[in-house]
C-alpha positions in Angstrom: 277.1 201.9 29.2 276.9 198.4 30.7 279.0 196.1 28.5 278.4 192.1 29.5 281.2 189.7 28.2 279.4 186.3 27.6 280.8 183.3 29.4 279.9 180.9 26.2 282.7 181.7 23.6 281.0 179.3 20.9 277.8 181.1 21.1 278.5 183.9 18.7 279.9 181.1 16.5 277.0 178.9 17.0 274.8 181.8 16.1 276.7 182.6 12.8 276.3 178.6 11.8 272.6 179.1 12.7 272.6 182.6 10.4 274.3 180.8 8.0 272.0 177.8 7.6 269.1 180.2 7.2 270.3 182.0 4.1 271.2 178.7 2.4 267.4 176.8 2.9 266.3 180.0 2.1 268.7 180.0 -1.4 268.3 176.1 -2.1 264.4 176.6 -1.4 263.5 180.2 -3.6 262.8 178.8 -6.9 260.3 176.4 -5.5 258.6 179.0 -3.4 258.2 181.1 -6.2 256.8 178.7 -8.6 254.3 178.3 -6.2 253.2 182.1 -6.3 253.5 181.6 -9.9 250.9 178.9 -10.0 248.4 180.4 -7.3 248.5 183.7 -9.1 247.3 181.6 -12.0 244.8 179.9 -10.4 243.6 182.9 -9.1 243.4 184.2 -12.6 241.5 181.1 -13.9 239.3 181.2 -10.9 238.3 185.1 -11.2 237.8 184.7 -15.1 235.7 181.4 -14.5 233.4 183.5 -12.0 233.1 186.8 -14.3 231.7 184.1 -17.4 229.5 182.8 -14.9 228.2 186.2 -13.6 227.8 187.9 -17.2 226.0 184.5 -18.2 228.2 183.4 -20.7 228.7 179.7 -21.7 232.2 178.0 -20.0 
């Protein structure tokens, strides 16, 4: 098994800050993101529902 020691020592902590970073926008940012979804599956709902009174002729 070839092993190679890196010659950067701060890149495996460079790498954790970067790990690190990722998780917390992704944290700070979830409720937002899934308030979106919330709303598009809504308007999806609306839309469908508008479409189906349109199709079986009924008044909006």
């Amino acid at each position: 098994m070839l092993v190679t020691k890196s010659k950067n020592n701060s890149a495996l902590l460079w790498s954790i800050v970067s790990i690190v970073l990722g998780f917390g926008s992704i944290v700070y940012c979830f409720p937002h993101i899934t308030d979106l979804a919330s709303d598009g599956i809504a308007r999806t709902t609306r839309t469908v529902t508008y479409f189906i009174q349109i199709i079986k002729g009924g008044t909006v």
